[in-house]
C-alpha positions as CSV (number, residue, x, y, z in Angstrom):
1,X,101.1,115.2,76.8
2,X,101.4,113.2,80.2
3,X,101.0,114.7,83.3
4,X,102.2,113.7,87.0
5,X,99.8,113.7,89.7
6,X,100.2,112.5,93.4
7,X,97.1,111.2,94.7
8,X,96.4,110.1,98.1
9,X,96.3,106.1,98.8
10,X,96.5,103.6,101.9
11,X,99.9,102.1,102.6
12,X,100.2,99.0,104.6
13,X,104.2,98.8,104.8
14,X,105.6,96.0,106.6
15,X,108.1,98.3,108.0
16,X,105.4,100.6,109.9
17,X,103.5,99.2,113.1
18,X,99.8,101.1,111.4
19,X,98.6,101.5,107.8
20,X,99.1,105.5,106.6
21,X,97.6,107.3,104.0
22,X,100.3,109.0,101.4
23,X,100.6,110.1,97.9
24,X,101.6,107.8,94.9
25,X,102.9,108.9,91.6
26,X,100.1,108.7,89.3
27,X,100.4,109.3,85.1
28,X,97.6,111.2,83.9
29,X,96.3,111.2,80.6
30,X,95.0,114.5,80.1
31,X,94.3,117.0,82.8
32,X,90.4,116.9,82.0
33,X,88.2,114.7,83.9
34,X,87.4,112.3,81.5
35,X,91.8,111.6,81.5
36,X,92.9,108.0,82.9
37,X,95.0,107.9,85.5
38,X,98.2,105.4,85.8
39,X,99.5,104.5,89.1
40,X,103.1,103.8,89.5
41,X,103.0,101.3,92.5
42,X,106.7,100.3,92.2
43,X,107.0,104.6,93.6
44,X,105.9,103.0,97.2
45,X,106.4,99.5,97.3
46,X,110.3,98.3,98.3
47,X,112.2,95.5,97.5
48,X,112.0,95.4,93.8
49,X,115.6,93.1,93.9
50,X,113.8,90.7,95.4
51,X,110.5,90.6,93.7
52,X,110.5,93.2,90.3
53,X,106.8,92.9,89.9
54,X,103.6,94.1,91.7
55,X,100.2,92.4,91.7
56,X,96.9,93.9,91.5
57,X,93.7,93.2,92.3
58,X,89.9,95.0,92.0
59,X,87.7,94.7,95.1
60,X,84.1,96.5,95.0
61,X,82.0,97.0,98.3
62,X,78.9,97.1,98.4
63,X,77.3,99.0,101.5
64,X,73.4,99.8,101.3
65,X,72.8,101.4,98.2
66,X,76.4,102.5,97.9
67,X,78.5,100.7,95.9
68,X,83.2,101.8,96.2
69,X,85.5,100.2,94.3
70,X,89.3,100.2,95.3
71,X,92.4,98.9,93.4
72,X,94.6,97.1,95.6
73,X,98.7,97.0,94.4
74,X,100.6,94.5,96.7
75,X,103.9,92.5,96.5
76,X,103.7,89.1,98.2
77,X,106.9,86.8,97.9
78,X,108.5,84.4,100.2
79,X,112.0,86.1,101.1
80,X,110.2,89.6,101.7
81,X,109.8,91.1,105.3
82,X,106.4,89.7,107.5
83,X,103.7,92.2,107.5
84,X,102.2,92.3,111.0
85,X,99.6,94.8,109.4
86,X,98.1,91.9,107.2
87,X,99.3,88.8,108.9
88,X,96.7,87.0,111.8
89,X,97.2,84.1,113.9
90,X,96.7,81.9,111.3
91,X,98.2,83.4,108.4
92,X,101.4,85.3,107.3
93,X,101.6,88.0,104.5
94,X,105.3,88.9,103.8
95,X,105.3,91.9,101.6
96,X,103.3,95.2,101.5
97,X,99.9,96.3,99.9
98,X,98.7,100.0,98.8
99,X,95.0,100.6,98.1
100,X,93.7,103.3,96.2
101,X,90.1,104.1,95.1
102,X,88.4,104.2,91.6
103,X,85.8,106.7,90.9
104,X,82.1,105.9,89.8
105,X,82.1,107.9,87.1
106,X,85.4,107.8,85.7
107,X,86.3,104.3,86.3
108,X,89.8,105.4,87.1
109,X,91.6,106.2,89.9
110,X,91.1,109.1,92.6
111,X,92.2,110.5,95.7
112,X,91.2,108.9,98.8
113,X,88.6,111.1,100.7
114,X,86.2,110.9,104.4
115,X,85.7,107.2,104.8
116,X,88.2,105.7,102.1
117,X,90.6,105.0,104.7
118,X,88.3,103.0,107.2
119,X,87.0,101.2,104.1
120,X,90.3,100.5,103.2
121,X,90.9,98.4,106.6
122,X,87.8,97.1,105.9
123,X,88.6,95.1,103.2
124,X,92.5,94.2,103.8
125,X,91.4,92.4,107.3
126,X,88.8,90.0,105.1
C-alpha cells in the first residue's frame, strides 16, 4: 500500500522576493525506513499550461569529510515568469526550482533539517 507524506523542502518561487522552506507531497513506499520516497514536484511548481513537465537534477556537496546530497526539481521555459531569486546580472532564470535532500543511508528523499536550508542557497547561487 502507498502512503502520503509531506516532507519539508526549499522553494525558490518566482512569485516570492526569498526562498521558503515548505512541505511537498511525497509517495511513500512503505512506512518502514528502508521505503522509497516519490516526490510530486508538479504539487509546488505552477504553470503546468505552459510547461507540463519538471526537470531534475542530483547535486552532491562535499564539505570536509561530510558529504549531502540534494535533488533539485525546477521548471525553466522561455514564456514563464523571471525568477529574481535565481537570476544575476548576467543571467536570467524564468521559472521556479524546489530542493529537497536525499539521505546517506537510504538514498531517498528526507526532510530538510539544521543547515539544509543554508546549503540549499549554497548550491542554487553556483
Amino acid at each position: 500500500k502507498t502512503t502520503e507524506l509531506h516532507l519539508r523542502c526549499r522553494l525558490y518561487s518566482s512569485s516570492w522576493s526569498k526562498p521558503c522552506q515548505v512541505t511537498m507531497l511525497t509517495w511513500c513506499s512503505d512506512r518502514s525506513r528502508n521505503g522509497k520516497h516519490f516526490p510530486v514536484p508538479e504539487s509546488l511548481l505552477d504553470c503546468a499550461s505552459v510547461q507540463p513537465y519538471v526537470h531534475n537534477c542530483l547535486v552532491t556537496l562535499r564539505e570536509g569529510r561530510h558529504v549531502y546530497q540534494f535533488s533539485v526539481f525546477f521548471k525553466r521555459h522561455c514564456c514563464l515568469r523571471t525568477n529574481p531569486l535565481l537570476s544575476s546580472s548576467d543571467h536570467i532564470f524564468r521559472g521556479d526550482a524546489v530542493v529537497m535532500r536525499i539521505g546517506v543511508s537510504t538514498g531517498s528523499i528526507v526532510n530538510m533539517r539544521g543547515r539544509d536550508n543554508s546549503l540549499a542557497d549554497f548550491i542554487m547561487h553556483r
